[in-house]
C-alpha positions as CSV (number, residue, x, y, z in Angstrom):
1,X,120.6,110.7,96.7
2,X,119.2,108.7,99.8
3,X,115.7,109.8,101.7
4,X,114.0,107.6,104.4
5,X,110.0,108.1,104.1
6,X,107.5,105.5,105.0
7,X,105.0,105.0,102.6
8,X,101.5,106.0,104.7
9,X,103.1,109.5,105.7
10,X,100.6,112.0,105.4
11,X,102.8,115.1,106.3
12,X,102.9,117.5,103.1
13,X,106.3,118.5,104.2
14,X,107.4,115.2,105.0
15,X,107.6,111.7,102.6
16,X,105.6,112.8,100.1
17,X,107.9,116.1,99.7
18,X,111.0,113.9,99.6
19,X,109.3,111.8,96.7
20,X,107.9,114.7,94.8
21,X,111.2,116.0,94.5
22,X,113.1,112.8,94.0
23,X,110.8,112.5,91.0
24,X,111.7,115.6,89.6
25,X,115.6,114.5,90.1
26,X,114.8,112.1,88.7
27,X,113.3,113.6,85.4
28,X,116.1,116.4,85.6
29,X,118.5,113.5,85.1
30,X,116.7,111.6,82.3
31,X,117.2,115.0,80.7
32,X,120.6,115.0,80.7
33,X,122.4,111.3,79.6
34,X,125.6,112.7,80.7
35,X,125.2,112.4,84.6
36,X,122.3,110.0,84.3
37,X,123.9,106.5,84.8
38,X,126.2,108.4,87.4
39,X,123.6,108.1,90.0
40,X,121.0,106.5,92.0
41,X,117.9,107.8,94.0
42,X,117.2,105.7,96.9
43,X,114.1,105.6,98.3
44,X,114.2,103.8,102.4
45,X,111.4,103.0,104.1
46,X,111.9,103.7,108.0
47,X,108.8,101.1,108.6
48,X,109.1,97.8,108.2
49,X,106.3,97.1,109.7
50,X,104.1,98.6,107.3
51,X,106.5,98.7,104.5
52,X,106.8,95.4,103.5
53,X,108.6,94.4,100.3
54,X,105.5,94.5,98.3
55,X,104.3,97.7,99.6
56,X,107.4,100.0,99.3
57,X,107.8,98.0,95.5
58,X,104.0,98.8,94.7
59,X,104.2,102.5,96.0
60,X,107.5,102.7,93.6
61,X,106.5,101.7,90.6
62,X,103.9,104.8,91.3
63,X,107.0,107.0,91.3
64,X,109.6,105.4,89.1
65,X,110.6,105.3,85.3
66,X,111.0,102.2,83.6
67,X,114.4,103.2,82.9
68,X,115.8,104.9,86.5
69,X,117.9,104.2,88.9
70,X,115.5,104.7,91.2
71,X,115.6,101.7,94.4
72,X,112.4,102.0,97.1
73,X,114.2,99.5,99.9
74,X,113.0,98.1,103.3
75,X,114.0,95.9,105.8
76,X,112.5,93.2,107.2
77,X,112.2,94.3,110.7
78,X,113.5,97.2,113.1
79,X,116.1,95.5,114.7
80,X,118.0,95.8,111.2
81,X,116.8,99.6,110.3
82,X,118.0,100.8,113.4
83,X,121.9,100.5,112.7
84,X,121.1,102.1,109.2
85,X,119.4,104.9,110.9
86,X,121.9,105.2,113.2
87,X,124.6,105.7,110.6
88,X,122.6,108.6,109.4
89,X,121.3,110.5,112.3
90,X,117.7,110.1,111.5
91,X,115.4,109.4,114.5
92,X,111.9,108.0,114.3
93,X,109.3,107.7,117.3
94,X,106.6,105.5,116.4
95,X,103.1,106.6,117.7
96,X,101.5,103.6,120.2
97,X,97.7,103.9,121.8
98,X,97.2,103.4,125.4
99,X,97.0,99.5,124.8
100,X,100.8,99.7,122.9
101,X,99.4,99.0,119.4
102,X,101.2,100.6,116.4
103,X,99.5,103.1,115.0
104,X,100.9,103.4,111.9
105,X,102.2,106.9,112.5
106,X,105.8,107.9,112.8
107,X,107.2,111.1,114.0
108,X,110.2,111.9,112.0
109,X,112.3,115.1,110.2
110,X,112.8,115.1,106.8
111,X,115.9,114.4,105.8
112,X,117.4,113.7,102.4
113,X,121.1,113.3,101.7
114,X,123.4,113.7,98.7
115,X,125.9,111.0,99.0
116,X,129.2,111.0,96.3
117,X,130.8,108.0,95.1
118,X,133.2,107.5,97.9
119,X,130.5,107.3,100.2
120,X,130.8,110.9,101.6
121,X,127.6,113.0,102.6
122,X,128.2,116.0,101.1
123,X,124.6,117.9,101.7
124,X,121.8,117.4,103.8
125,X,118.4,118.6,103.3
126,X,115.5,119.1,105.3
127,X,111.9,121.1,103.8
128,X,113.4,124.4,103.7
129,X,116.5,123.5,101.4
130,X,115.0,120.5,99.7
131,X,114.3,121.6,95.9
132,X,114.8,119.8,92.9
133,X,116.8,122.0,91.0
134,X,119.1,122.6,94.1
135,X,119.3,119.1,94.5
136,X,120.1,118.6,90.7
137,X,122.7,121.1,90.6
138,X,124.8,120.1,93.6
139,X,124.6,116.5,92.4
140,X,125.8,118.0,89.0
141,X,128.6,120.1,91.1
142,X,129.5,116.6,92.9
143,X,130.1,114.7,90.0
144,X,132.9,117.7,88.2
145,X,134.9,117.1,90.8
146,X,137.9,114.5,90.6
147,X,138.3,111.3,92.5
148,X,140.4,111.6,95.5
């Protein structure tokens, strides 16, 4: 399961949706040791600028269990985001003052995606869809079905 947040996002329905309910995944999963070690959460920082390894670490240890498979990533500058972003469809506009400074604020859609072991998206959710248990049970439906 893959969402792109940044870590100073202050939209309810945004980042701090996506990692409320990766959280609860990830406690869904813990639950059940049959599926657990079948997958990962990853947590991707669309600003490296602000997200800087420590940061996105420090802001997932908030988030994570000791014991989950649970990565916060970043990169180390926007020149290599942009063909992970790409390869997603996720669009960011970063907000500039007059003078062109950074902000810090990004305009974005949530988006999280369900991703199976060949590498396939097989959901996409945005605030409307994006529940834990809906989440848990289509990873659960993902992983019955047999390897191509």
């Amino acid at each position: 399961v893959l969402s792109f947040i940044f870590t100073p996002c202050h939209d309810i329905n945004g980042c701090p949706l996506a990692t409320y309910v990766m959280q609860q995944v990830q406690s869904a999963l813990q639950r059940d040791p049959k599926i657990e070690d079948s997958v990962r959460l990853v947590s991707f920082s669309f600003d490296p600028e602000l997200d800087t390894p420590e940061v996105i670490a420090a802001y997932g240890n908030h988030f994570r269990s000791p014991d989950s498979d649970w990565v916060f990533l970043t990169t180390t500058g926007t020149e290599m985001l942009q063909p992970t972003l790409d390869a997603y469809g996720q669009w960011v506009i970063r907000d500039y003052d007059e003078s062109g400074a950074y902000l810090g604020t990004i305009s974005h859609i949530l988006r999280v995606f369900l991703i199976d072991k060949q590498k396939r998206i097989r959901n996409i959710y945005s605030t409307s869809f994006l529940h834990a248990d809906t989440v848990f049970n289509d990873i659960q439906t993902v992983l019955m079905q047999p390897d191509p």
